[in-house]
C-alpha positions in Angstrom: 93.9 98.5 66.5 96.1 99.2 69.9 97.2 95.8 71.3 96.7 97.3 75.6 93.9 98.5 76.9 94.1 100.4 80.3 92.1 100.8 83.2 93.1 102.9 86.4 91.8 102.4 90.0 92.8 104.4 92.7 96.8 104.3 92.7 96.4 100.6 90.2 97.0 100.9 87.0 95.9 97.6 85.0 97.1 96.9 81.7 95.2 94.5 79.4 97.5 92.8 76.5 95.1 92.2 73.5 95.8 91.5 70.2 93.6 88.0 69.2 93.3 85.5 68.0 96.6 84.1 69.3 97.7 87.3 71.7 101.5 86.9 70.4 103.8 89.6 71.3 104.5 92.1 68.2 106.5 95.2 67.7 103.5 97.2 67.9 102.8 96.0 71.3 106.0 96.4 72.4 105.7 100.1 71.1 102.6 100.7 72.9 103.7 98.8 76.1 106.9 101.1 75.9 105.1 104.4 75.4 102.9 103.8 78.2 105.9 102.9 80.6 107.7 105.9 79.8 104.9 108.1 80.9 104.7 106.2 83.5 108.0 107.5 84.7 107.8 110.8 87.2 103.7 109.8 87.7 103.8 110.1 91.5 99.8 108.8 91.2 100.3 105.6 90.2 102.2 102.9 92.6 101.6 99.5 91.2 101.0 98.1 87.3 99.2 95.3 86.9 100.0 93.1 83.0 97.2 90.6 82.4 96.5 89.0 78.9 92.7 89.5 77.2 92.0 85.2 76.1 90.9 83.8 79.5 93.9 81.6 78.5 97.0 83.2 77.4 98.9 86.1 78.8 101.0 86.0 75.6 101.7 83.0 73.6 105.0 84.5 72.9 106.9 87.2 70.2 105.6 86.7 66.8 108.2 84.4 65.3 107.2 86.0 61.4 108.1 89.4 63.0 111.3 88.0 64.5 111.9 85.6 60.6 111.0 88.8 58.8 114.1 90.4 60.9 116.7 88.0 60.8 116.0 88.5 56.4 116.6 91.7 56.4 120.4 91.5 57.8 121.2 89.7 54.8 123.5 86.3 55.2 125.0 84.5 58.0 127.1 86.5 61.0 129.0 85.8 63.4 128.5 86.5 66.9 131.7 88.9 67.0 130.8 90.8 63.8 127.0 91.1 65.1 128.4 92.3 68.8 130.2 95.3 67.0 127.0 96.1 64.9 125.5 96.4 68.4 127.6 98.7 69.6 127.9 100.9 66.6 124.0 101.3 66.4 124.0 101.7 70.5 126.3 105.0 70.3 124.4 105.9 67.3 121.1 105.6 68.6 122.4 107.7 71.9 123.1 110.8 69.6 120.1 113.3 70.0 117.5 113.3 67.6 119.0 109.5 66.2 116.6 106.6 67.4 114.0 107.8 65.0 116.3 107.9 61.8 117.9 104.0 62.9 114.1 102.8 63.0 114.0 103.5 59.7 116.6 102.1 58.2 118.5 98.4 58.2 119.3 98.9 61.7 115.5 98.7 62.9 115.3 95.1 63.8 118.5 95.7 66.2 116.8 99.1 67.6 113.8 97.3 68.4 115.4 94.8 70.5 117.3 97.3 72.2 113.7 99.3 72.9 112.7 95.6 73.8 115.6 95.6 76.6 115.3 99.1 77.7 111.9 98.8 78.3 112.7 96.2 80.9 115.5 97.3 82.4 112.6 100.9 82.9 110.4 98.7 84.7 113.2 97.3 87.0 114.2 100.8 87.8 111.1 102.3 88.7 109.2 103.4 91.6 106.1 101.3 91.0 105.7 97.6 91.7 104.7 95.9 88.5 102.9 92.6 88.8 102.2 90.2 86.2 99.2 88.7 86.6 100.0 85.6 84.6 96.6 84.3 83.3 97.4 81.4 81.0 99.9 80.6 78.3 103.4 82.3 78.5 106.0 81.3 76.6 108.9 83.3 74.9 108.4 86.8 75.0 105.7 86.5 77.3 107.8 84.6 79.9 110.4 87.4 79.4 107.6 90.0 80.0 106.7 88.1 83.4 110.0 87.6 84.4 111.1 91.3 83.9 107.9 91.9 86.3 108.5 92.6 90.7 106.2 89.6 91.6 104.6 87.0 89.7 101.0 85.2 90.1 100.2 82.7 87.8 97.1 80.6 87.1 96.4 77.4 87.7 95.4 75.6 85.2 97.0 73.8 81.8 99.2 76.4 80.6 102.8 76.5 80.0 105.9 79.5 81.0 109.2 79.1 79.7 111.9 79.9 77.0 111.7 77.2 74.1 113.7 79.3 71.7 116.6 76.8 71.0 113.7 74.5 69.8 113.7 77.4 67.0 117.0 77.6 66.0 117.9 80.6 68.5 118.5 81.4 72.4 116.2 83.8 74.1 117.1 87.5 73.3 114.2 89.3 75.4 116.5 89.0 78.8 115.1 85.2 79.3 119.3 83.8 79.3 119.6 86.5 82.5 116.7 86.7 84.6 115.8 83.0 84.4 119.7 82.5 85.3 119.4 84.9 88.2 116.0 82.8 89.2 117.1 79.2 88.6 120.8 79.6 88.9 123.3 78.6 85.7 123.0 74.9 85.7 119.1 74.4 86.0 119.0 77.8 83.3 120.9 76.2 81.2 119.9 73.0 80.7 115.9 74.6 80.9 116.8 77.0 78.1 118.9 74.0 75.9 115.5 71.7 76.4 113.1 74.1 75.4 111.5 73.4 78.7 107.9 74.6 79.2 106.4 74.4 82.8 103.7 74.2 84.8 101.7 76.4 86.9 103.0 74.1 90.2 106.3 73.6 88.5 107.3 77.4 87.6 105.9 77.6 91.7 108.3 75.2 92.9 111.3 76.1 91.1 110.6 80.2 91.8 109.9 81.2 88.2 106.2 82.5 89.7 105.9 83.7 93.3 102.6 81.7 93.8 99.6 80.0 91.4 95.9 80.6 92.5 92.6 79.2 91.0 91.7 81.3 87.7 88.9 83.2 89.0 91.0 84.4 92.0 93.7 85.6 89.7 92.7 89.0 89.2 91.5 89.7 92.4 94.3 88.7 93.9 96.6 90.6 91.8 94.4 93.7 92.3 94.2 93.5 96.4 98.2 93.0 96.3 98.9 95.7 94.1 96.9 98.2 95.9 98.6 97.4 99.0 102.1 97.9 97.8 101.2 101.0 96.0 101.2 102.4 99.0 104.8 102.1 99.7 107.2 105.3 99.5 108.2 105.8 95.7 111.5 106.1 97.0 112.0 103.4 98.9 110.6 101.0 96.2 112.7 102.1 93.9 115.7 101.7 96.0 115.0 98.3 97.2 114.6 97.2 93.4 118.0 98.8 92.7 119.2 97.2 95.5 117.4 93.6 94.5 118.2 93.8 90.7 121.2 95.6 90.5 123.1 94.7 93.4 122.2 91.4 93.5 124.5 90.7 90.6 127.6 92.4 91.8 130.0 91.9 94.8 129.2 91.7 97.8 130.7 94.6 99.1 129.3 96.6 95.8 125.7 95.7 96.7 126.0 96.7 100.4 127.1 99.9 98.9 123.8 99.9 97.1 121.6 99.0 100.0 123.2 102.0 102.6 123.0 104.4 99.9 119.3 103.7 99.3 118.5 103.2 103.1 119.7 106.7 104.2 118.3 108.2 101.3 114.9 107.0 101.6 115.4 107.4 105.5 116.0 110.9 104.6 112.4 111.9 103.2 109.6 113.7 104.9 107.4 110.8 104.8 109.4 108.5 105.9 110.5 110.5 108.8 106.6 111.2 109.7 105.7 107.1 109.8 109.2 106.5 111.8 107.7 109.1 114.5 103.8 107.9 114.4 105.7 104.2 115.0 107.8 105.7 117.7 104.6 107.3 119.2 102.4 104.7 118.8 105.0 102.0 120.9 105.4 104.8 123.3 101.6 105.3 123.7 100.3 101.4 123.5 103.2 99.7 124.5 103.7 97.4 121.7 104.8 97.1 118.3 102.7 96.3 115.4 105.3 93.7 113.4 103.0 92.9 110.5 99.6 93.7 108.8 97.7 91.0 110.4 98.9 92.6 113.9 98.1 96.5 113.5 95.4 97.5 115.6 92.7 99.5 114.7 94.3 103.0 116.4 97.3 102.2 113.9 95.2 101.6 110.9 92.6 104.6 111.7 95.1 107.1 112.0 98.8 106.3 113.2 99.4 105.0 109.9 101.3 107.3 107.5 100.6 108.4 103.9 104.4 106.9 102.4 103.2 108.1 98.8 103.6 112.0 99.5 106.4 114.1 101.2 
């Protein structure tokens, strides 16, 4: 049975993680969830992508650990870090070869090609020029914290559920990008010592140290992850996708690298038809009324009936 459902409204794509009783994270989902990103990529219809788990209670409980146990058999005895790094990298030009990925996935090599589809499929989402939103409706530990994290904004419910990486409690660190973008949130000392607890937190907690960008009551969740991403699906494909390289990529470089980043993306996205038409109806509409609209709540009617600019076609 496939593990997401879809439903589309407008420019909102909402995606629906399913796969009872527990709703754990599997390769299967994965597979699904990667297939559907990738066709995803070029869409100029869709802006935003909502991720929402089916239980009223769990968004994902986290990667099935048999799936993971079933893995870690298959590579035979114990490694070492250094001998498991060049594996990595052997498989990793292998799997770039035309025509390759297909063959590894079938072989010994499959465990290490699915976490690399596992990664890629994150680092796809951060590079895209659609704002995904994870609309955090219970339980998400693991896999499923990874999943949020690797999301552009995150609501969570309130409620008594759980988000973090308890991994070590297992015997391993987090290997679905928890050890980086929960560094990147908390900063390496709070990561850390998080990650070498186990530490699982609230909805208020995770709100208060950043994890989630804000908790609502459950039966807002949706709603509220609906109205936002319809609202910032209506920002220029170009410019989102510039700001998130900006955001995620030059965020962890120099200073002066990341500036480089942030001009290059500026004039570029300066540089498109539709960005040029809303810079003139802003320019007319001061020169016409006087004043500058400097947020939603101050636009005027004459700016939202028709100064306003379509940002999603040039």
């Amino acid at each position: 049975m496939p593990q997401i459902r879809t439903e589309r409204d407008g420019r909102v794509l909402t995606v629906t993680l399913d796969n009872p009783p527990r709703n754990f994270m599997t390769g299967a989902m994965v597979a699904e969830l990667d297939n559907l990103i990738t066709s995803l990529e070029g869409d100029r219809q869709i802006g935003a992508v909502i991720l929402t788990g089916a239980p009223e209670d769990i968004f994902i409980t986290h990667y099935d650990v048999s799936e993971i146990l079933a893995g870690t058999e298959g590579m035979g005895g114990t490694m070492s870090q250094t001998v498991v790094g060049g594996g990595l990298r052997a498989v990793g030009a292998l799997a770039r070869v035309p025509g390759m990925s297909g063959s590894l996935e079938r072989t010994p090599a499959a465990g290490v090609m699915a976490l690399r589809r596992f990664h890629e499929m994150f680092l796809t989402m951060n590079r895209m020029d659609k704002v995904f939103i994870a609309a955090i409706n219970g339980h998400a530990l693991g896999g499923g914290c990874e999943l949020s994290l690797a999301c552009d904004i995150r609501l969570m419910a309130r409620g008594d559920f759980r988000i973090g990486q308890p991994e070590m409690l297992l015997g391993f660190p987090p290997g679905g990008g928890g050890t980086q973008r929960l560094t990147r949130i908390l900063g390496p000392g709070a990561a850390l010592e998080s990650m070498l607890e186990g530490t699982v937190y609230s909805p208020e907690e995770a709100e208060a140290y950043g994890i989630v960008n804000r908790t609502l009551p459950r039966e807002q969740l949706l709603d509220e992850a609906r109205a936002l991403a319809a609202r910032l699906s209506r920002r220029a494909p170009a410019s989102v996708a510039a700001l998130k390289r900006a955001v995620y990529e030059g965020g962890s470089r120099s200073l002066a690298e990341g500036l480089h980043l942030e001009r290059a993306g500026f004039l570029a996205s300066a540089s498109h038809p539709a960005a040029r038409r809303a810079m003139k109806a802003y320019v007319d509409y001061i020169d016409e009324y006087g004043d500058a609209p400097l947020a939603d709540e101050d636009l005027t009617e004459p700016w939202r009936q028709g100064i306003a600019v379509d940002l999603t076609k040039d």
